[in-house]
N, C-alpha and C positions, 0 to 999 in steps of 0.2 A: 671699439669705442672711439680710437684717434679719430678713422673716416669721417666717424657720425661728430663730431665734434669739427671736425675739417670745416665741413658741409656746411654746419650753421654758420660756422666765421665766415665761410666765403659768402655769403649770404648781405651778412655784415659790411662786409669790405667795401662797399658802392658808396655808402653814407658816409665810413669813413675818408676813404680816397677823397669824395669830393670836399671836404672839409680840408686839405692836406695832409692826412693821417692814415696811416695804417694799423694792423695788428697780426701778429705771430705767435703760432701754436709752440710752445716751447717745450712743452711735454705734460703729462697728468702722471700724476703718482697715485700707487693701489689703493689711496684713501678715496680717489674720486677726488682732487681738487686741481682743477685746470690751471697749468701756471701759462700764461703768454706774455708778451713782449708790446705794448704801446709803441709806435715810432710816429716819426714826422710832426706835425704839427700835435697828434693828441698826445705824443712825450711830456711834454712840455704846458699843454692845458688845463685849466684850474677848473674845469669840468668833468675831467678824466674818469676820477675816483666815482662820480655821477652814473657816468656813459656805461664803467665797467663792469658795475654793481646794477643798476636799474636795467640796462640796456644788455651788456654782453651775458652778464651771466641769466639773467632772466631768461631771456632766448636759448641759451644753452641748457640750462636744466628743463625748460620745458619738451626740448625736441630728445632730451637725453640724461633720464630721469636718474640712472646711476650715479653723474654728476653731482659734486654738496656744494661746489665751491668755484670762481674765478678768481685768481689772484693775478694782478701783476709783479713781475720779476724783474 
């Protein structure tokens, strides 16, 4: 499941980069909820919680249906 969750953030990563921002796989626990890491400009942006709920996890649960959850940590 990490790969397949890899895959889709790398996916991710273009939109964010070009904004100043990245994002880090920080691990999933056996309940199925993805924790990663926010950096660079979306650390710090009041869109964040937006992007990571509507955009990250969205994308990630649909390519990786096992997935319940994105959190940032």
């Amino acid at each position: 499941m990490k790969e397949r969750v890899e895959a889709v953030l790398n996916q991710l990563r273009p939109m964010l980069q070009a904004d100043g921002g990245n994002i880090e796989l920080v691990g999933i626990t056996a309940e199925g909820v993805v924790q990663v890491r926010l950096q660079g400009a979306c650390h710090s942006c009041p869109s964040a919680i937006m992007t990571l709920k509507q955009g990250v996890e969205r994308l990630v649960r649909e390519q990786v249906p096992e997935v319940i959850e994105v959190v940032a940590v």
